[in-house]
N, C-alpha and C positions, 0 to 999 in steps of 0.2 A: 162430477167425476166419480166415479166409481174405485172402491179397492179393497182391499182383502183383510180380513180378522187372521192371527195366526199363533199359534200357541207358541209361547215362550216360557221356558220352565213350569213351572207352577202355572202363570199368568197367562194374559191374553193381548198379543200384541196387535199395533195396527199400522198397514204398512202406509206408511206418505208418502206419494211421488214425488220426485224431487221438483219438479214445477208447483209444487204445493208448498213445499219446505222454504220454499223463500217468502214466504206471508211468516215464517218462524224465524227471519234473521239468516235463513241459509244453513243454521248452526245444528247438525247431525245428532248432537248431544246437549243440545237448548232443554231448559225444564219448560214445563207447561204446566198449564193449569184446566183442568177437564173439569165443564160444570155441567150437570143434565136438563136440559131445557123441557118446561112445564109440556109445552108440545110433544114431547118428544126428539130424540137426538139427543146430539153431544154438543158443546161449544167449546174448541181449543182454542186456546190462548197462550201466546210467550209469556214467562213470569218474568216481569221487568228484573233485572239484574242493577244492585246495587254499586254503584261507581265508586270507587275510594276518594274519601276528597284528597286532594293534594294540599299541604300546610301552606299556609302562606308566607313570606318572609319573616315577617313576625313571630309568627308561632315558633320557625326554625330558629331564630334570635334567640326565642324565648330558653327552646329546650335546649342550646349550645353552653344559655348562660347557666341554666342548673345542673349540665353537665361538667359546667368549669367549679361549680358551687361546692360541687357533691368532689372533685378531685382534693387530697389532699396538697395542703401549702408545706414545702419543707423547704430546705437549703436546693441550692442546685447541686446538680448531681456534677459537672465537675468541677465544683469547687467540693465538693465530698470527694472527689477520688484524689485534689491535690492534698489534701490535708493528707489521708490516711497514707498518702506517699512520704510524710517527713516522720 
């Protein structure tokens, strides 16, 4: 398949038909990775995108419990407001 170079700002853009764009995820604004082949040409590539992991129960236990660690311990608050009533 053939297509078109085309100046973009400074730069030099290349157009993908969208029959091609889905070898990239479909994804309009996908990063890639362009590497020059010893023969000649280009080889594009999707840059794998890095997944967040999700915590496990655990972990979530974990960070609740040093969230409770890191609160201060006082009186209760309304047993503070009946005091400061008498």
């Amino acid at each position: 398949m053939q297509t078109q170079l085309g100046k973009w700002g400074n730069s030099t853009g290349l157009r993908i038909p969208a029959e091609m764009l889905v070898h990239l995820g479909g994804d309009k604004n996908a990063r890639v990775e362009i590497s020059p082949l010893p023969e000649g040409g280009l080889l594009i590539r999707p840059v794998a995108q890095a997944q967040p992991r999700s915590k496990t129960p655990a972990e979530w236990a974990e960070q609740l419990r040093a969230l409770q660690r890191s609160m201060p311990m006082g009186h209760s608050v309304v047993r503070q407001m009946r005091d400061e009533e008498l």
